[in-house]
C-alpha positions in Angstrom: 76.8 186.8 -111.4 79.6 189.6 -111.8 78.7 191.1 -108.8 78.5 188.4 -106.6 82.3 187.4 -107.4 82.9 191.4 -107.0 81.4 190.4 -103.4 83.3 187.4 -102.7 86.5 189.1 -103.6 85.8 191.9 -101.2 85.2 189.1 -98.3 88.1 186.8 -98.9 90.3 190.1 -98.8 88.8 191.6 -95.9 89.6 188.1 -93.9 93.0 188.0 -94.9 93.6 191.7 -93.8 92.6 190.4 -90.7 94.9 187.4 -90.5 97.3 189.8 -90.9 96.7 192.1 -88.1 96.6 189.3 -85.7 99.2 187.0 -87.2 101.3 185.3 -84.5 105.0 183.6 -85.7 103.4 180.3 -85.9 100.1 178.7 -87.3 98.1 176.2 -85.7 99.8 173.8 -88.1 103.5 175.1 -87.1 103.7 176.4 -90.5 105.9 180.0 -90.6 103.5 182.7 -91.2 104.9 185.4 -93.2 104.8 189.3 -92.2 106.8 192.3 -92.7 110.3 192.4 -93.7 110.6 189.0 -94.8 112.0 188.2 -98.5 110.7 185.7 -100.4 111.0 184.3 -103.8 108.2 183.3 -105.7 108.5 180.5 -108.7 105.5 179.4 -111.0 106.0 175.9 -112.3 106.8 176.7 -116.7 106.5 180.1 -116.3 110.0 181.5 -115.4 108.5 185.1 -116.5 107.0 185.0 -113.2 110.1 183.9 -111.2 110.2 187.1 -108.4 112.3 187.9 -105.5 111.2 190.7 -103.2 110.9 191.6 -100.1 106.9 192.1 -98.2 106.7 195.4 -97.4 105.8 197.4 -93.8 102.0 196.9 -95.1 102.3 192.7 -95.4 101.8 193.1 -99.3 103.8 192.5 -102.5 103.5 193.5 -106.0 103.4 190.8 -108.2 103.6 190.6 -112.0 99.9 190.5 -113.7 97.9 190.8 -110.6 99.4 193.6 -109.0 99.3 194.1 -105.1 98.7 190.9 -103.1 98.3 190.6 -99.6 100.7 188.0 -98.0 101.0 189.2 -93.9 99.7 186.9 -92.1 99.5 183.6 -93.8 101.1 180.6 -94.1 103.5 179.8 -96.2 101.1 177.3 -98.1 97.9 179.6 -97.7 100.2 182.7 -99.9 101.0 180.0 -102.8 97.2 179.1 -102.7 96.1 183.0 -102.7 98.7 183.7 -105.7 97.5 180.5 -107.4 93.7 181.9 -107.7 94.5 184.9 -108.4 96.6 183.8 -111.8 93.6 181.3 -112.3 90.5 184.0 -111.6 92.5 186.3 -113.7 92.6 184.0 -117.0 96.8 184.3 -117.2 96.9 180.6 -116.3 94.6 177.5 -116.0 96.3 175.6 -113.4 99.0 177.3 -111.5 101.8 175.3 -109.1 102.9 178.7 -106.8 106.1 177.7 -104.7 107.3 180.6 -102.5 110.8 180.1 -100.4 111.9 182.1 -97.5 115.0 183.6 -97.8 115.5 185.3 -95.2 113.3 185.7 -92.2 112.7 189.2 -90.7 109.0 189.9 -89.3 109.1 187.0 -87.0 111.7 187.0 -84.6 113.0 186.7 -80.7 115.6 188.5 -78.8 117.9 186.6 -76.6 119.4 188.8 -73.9 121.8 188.4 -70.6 124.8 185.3 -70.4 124.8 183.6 -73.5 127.9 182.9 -76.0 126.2 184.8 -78.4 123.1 187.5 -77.9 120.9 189.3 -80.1 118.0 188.1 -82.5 117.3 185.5 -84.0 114.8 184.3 -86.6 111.9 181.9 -85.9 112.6 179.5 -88.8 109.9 177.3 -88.4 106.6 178.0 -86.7 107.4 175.6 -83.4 110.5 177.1 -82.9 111.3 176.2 -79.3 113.2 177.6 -76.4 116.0 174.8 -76.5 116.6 175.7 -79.8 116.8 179.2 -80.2 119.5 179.3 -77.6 121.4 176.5 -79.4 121.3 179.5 -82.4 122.4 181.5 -79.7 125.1 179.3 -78.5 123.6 178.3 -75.2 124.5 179.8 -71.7 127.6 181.1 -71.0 129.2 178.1 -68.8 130.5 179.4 -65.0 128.5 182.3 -65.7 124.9 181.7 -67.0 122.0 181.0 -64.6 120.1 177.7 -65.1 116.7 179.7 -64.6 115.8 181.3 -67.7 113.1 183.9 -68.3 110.6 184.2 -71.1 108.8 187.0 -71.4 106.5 188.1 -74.1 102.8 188.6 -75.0 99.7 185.9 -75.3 96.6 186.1 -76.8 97.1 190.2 -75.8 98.2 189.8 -73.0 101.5 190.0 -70.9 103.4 186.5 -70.8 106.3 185.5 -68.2 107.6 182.0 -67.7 110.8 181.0 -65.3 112.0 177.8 -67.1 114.5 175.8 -65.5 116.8 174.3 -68.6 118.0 171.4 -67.5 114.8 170.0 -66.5 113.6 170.3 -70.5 115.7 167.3 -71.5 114.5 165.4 -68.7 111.8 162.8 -69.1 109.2 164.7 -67.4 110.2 168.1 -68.4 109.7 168.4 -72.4 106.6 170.7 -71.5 108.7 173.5 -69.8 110.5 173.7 -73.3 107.6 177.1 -74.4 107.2 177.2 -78.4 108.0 180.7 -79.0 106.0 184.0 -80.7 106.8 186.9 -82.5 108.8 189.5 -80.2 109.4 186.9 -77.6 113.1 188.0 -75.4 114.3 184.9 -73.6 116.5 186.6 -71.0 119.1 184.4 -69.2 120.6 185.9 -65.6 123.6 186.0 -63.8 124.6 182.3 -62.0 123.5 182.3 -58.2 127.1 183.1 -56.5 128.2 182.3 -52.8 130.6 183.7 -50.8 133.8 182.3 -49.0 136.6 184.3 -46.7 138.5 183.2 -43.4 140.8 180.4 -43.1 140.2 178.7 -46.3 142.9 177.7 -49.0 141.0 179.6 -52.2 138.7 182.9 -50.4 136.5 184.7 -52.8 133.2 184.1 -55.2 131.8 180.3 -56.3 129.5 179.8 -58.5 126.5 178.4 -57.1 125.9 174.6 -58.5 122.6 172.5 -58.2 122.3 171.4 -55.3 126.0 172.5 -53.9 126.3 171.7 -50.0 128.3 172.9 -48.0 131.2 170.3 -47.4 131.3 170.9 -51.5 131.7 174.3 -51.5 134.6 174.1 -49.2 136.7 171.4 -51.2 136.0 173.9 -54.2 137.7 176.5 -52.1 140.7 174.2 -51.3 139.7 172.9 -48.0 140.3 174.6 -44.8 143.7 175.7 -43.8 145.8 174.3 -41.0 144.7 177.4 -38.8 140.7 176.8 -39.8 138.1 175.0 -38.0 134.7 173.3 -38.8 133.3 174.4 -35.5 134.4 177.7 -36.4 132.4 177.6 -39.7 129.0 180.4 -39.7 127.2 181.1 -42.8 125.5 184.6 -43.4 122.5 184.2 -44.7 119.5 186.8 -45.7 116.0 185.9 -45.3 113.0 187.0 -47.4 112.4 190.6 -45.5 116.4 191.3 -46.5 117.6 190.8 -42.8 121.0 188.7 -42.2 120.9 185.3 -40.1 124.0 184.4 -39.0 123.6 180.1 -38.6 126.2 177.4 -37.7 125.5 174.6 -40.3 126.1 170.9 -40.8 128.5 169.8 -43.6 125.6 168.4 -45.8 123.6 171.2 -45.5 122.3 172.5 -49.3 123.6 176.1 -49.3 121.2 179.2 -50.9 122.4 182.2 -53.6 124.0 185.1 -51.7 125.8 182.9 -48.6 128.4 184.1 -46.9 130.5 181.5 -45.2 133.2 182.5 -42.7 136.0 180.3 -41.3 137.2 181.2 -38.2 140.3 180.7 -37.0 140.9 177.8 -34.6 141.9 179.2 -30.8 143.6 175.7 -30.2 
């Protein structure tokens, strides 16, 4: 009988060695999955002897008073209270053990967010569905007038590479929640420059717009101030640059949508 329990040990230890090398930030459940770096305290229920804070070290484990090293990367919160629960119990210390284990501060599992936000850097997956909406509300959202609405989301699935464009707007629309990508350990959400046109000639305010959903031109011009008294609307020619990088130069309507890198020139009226 010993040795088969020798045996079963060695199996249960051997899976969880393995949950630890492929642990992800989240569980199938959404419940945070601990790994290296993170600290922890650890309370037994009438045994404050056993009260610990520490910190799992670069190898997923901990020491732990009684049982000595226990193997935590990689598992659920839950599934580390149940592990140090039977190993009290299979040891004889206690009968019936209630483990809790709080995460004080999260470290293994986290996402870097990069380009025009308020605030960049990293930023800890609290919870194991932490979504794309709400890590940039940690992060303070896009930088408004300067931020694109097309974020990126790069990042690695099941081994292999992951890229998603996500238009943000479109997750809070009725349709759109799916766009909103539950994110993994060593995710980078990366948010670009705002698409920017281009204005000069006889206009009131020349110079750089930013480039608004959907902006057409007759908009684009009452941004600038309008035309001035010397400017024309027959006299109006956008630049534009087509897919192999060469430069069209078109006379549009007023209602026409206008595309990230126009160039619109107001001529001078001759009359």
């Amino acid at each position: 009988m010993k040795w088969m329990q020798v045996l079963m040990r060695w199996m249960m230890a051997s899976l969880f060695m393995v949950a630890s090398l492929g642990a992800q930030a989240s569980s199938p459940t959404g419940e945070y999955v601990l790994g290296a770096g993170d600290q922890i305290r650890i309370t037994v229920f009438q045994s404050p002897d056993l009260l610990l804070e520490t910190r799992v070290n670069a190898a997923g484990s901990i020491s732990y008073p009684l049982i000595g090293s226990v193997q935590l990367g990689g598992l659920t919160v839950s599934q580390a209270e149940q592990k140090i629960a039977n190993a009290l119990r299979e040891g004889n210390f206690l009968k019936q053990p209630q483990v809790s284990i709080l995460v004080l501060a999260v470290k293994s599992n986290q996402v870097s967010v990069l380009g025009y936000v308020n605030r960049p850097g990293r930023y800890p997956l609290e919870a194991g569905t932490s979504k794309v909406s709400e890590v940039l509300a940690q992060a303070g959202g896009i930088l408004p007038g300067s931020g694109s609405e097309m974020i990126v989301v790069t990042g690695t699935r099941d081994g292999k590479p992951f890229r998603k464009e996500i238009d943000f707007p479109l997750i809070f629309s009725a349709a759109g929640g799916g766009n909103d990508v539950v994110l993994q350990n060593g995710d980078a959400i990366f948010v670009d420059r705002a698409p920017q046109i281009y204005m000069y000639g006889e206009v009131q305010r020349p110079g750089t717009q930013i480039l608004l959903r959907d902006t057409t031109l007759l908009q684009a011009l009452a941004t600038g101030g309008g035309l001035t008294l010397r400017g024309t609307e027959r006299g109006i020619r956008v630049h534009r640059r087509d897919a192999s990088g060469q430069v069209k130069v078109i006379q549009p309507e007023m209602n026409d949508k206008l595309q990230p890198g126009d160039v619109i020139y107001v001529r001078e009226s001759l009359f």
